[in-house]
C-alpha positions as CSV (number, residue, x, y, z in Angstrom):
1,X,23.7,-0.2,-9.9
2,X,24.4,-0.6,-6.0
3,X,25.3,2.5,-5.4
4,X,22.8,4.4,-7.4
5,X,20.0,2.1,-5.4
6,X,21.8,2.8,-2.4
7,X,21.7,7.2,-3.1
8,X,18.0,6.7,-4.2
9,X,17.3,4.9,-1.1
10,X,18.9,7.3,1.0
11,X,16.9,10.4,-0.8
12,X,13.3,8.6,-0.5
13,X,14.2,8.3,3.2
14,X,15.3,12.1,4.0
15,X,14.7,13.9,0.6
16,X,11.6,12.5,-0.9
17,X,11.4,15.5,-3.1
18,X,14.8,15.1,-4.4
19,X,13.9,11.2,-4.9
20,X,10.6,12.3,-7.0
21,X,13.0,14.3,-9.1
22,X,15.3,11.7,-9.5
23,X,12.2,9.1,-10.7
24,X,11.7,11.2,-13.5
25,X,14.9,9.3,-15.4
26,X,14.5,6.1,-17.2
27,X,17.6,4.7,-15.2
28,X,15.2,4.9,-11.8
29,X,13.6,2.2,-12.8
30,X,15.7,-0.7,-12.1
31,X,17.2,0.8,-8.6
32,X,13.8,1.5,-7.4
33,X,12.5,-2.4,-8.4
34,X,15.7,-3.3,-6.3
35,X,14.4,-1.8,-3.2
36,X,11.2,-3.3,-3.5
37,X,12.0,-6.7,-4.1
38,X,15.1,-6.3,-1.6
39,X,11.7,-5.2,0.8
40,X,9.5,-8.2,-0.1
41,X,11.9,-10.8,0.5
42,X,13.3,-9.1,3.9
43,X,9.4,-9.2,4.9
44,X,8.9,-12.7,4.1
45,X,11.9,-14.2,5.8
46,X,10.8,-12.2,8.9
47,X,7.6,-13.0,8.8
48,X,8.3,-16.5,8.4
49,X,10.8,-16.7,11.2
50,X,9.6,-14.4,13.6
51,X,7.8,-16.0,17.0
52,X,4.4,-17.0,15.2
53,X,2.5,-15.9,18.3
54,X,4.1,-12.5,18.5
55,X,3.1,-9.3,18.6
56,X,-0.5,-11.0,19.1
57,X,-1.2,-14.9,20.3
58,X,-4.8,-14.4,20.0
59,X,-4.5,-13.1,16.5
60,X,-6.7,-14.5,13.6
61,X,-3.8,-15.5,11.6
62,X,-1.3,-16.9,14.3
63,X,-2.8,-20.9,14.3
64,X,-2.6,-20.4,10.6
65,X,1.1,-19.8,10.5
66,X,3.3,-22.6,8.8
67,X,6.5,-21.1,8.4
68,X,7.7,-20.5,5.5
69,X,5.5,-21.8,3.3
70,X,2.8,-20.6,4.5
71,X,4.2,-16.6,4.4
72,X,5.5,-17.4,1.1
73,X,1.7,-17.5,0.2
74,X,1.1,-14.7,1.8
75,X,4.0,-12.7,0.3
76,X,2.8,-13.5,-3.3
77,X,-0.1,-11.5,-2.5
78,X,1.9,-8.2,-2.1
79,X,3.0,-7.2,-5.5
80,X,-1.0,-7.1,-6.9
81,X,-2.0,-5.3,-4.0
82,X,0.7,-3.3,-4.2
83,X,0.0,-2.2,-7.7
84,X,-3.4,-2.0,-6.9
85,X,-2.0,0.9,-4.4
86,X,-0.4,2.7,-7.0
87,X,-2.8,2.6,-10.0
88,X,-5.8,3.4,-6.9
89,X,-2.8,6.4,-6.2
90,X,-2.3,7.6,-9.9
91,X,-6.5,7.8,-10.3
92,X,-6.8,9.8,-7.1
93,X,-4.1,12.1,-7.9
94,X,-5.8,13.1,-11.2
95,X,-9.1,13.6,-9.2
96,X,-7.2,16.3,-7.5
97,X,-5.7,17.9,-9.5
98,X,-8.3,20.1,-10.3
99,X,-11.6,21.4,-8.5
100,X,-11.9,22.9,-5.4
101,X,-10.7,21.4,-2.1
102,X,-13.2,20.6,-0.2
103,X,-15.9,19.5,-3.1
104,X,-13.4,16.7,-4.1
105,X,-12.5,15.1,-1.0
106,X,-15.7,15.3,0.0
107,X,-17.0,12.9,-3.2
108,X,-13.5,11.2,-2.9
109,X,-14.4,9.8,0.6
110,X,-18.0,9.1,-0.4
111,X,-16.3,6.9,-3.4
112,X,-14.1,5.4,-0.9
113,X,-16.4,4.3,1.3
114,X,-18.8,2.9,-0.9
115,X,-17.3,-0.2,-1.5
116,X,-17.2,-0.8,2.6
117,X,-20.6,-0.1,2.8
118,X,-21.9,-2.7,0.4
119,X,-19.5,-5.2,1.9
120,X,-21.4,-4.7,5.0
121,X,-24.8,-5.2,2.8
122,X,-23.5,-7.8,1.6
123,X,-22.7,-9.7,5.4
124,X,-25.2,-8.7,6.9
125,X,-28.3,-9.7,4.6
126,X,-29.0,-12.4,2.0
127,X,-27.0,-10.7,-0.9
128,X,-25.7,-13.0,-3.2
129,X,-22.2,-12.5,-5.0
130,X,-23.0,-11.6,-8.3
131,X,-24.7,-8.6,-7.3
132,X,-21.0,-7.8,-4.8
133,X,-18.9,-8.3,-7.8
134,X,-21.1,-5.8,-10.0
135,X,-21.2,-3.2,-7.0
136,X,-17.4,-3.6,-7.1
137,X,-16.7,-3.2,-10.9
138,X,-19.0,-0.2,-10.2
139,X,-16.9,1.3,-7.9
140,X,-13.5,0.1,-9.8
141,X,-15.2,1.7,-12.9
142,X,-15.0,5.5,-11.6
143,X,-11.5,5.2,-12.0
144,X,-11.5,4.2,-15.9
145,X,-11.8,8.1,-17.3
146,X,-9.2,9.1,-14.3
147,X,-6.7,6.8,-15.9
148,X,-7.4,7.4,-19.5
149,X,-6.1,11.1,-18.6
150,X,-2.5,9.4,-17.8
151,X,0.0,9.0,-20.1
152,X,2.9,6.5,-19.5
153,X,5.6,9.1,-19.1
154,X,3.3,10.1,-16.2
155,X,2.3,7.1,-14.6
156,X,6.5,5.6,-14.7
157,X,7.6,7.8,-12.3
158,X,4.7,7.6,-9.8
159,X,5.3,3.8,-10.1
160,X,9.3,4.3,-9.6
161,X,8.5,6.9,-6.2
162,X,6.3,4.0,-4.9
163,X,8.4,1.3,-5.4
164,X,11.2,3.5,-3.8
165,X,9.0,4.6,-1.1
166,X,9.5,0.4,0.2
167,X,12.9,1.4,1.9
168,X,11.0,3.0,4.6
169,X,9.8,-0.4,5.6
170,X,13.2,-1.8,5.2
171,X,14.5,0.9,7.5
172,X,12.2,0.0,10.4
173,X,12.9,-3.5,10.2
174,X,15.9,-3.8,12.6
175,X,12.9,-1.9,15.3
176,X,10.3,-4.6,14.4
177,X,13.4,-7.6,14.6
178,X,14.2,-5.7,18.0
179,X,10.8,-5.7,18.9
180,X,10.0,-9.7,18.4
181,X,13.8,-10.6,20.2
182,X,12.6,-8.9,23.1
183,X,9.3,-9.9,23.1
184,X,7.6,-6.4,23.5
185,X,4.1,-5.9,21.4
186,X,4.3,-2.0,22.7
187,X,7.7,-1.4,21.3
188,X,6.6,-3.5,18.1
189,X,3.2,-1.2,17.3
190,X,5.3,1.8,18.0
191,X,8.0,0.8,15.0
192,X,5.2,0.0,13.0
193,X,3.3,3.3,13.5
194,X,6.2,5.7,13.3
195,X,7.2,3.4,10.0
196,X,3.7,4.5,8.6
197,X,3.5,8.3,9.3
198,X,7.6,8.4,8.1
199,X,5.9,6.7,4.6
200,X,2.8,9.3,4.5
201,X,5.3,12.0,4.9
202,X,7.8,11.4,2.7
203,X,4.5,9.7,0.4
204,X,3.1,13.1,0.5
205,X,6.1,15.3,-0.1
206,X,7.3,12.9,-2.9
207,X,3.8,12.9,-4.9
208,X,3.6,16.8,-4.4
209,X,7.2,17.3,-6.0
210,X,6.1,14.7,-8.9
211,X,2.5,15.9,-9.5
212,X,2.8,19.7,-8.5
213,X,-0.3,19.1,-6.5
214,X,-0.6,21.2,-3.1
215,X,0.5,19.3,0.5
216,X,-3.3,18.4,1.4
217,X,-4.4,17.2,-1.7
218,X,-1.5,15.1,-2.1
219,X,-2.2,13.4,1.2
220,X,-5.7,12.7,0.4
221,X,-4.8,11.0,-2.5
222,X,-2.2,9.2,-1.2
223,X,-4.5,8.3,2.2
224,X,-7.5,7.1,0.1
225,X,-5.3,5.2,-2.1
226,X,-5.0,3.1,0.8
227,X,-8.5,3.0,1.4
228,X,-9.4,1.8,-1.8
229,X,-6.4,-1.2,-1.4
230,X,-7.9,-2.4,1.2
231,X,-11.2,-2.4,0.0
232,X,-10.2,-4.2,-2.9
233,X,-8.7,-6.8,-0.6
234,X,-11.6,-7.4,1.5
235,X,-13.8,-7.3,-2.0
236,X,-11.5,-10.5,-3.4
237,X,-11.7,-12.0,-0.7
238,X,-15.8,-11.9,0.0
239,X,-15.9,-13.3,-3.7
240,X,-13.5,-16.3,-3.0
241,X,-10.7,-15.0,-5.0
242,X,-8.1,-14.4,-1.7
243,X,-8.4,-17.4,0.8
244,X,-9.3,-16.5,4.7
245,X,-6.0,-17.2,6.0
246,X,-4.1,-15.4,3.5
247,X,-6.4,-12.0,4.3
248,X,-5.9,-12.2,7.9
249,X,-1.9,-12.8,7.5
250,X,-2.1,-10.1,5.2
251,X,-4.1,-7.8,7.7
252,X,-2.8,-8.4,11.3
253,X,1.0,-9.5,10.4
């Protein structure tokens, strides 16, 4: 089992299309939940014992901060919204697969930014929440006939490259660890960056082998995906269901 974890995380790092190959077999499973959890937990113990005021004393989160405990809320948070990532990711990628181009990203980013803009309705006028948490089902809704298209044998292996996808983050977290010991926000946001645009590429490359979708449309999906994660983030938490503290640990950590 360690050793076939340890080839699958080395293909998802340098050979993402070799890695959505290899998530195609039932034994990917278990390796691939390895490296995610093995991500959470290396997360959460940084998180918790990093310099609470660092990369950012002014942050929103950083008065909040109660060690462990505290991130140990926060970290319980991950796997829904990580989930919520790949089932937003296994819609989108149905979206395009067919169609042309530029019609579908075109209605994909008007989808995704609907639920942004009645967020902002909602702040900025007298909107109650009932009418916030049907706007939401709304937009969540769209999604329903894009996964009734997906069959399990489909959606397994998008669900094993995701999971896999986490040792990028785990392979960045000496840079971030380096980062905090020295004290140096710069050097931190410049991990953190190159860690995201290493996880879009191989991201991209990975659901393109899997889905047989072209470069660009994989992207988009994989980019709006994103998108819709937050969105469904900020949505729970504007109807009460993700405290303040956790949202902003969640958003600026």
């Amino acid at each position: 089992m360690l050793d076939r974890t340890l080839r699958l995380a080395k293909l998802f790092m340098f050979s993402p299309s070799r890695a959505a190959q290899a998530c195609r077999e039932r034994s990917a499973l278990a390796p691939c939940a390895a490296i995610y959890a093995a991500f959470t937990v290396a997360y959460l113990l940084f998180f918790a014992f990093k310099p609470f005021d660092f990369p950012d004393a002014t942050a929103p989160y950083a008065r909040q901060a109660e060690g462990l405990a505290f991130w140990l809320k926060v970290m319980l948070w991950q796997p829904p919204l990580e989930a919520a990532w790949i089932v937003f990711l296994a819609g989108l990628a149905a979206w395009f697969a067919s169609g042309r181009l530029a019609v579908r990203m075109a209605l994909a980013t008007a989808w995704a930014a609907a639920p942004f803009v009645l967020m902002a309705v909602y702040a900025s006028s007298s909107m109650s929440k009932p009418p916030l948490a049907a706007g939401t089902l709304v937009w969540l809704g769209l999604f329903v006939p894009l996964w009734r298209r997906l069959k399990s044998a489909q959606f397994a292996p998008l669900l094993c490259l995701m999971l896999g996808l986490n040792v990028i983050g785990l392979a960045v977290l000496p840079g971030m660890i380096a980062a905090a010991l020295a004290r140096s926000p710069g050097l931190f946001q410049a991990v953190q960056a190159a860690g995201a645009l290493w996880l879009l590429g191989c991201g991209g490359l990975g659901l393109r082998a899997l889905t047989g979708l072209r470069l660009p449309r994989a992207f988009m999906a994989l980019v709006l995906s994103m998108f819709f994660q937050v969105a469904l983030a900020f949505s729970l938490h504007l109807l009460g269901v993700v405290p303040k503290d956790i949202l902003k640990a969640l958003l600026y950590a």
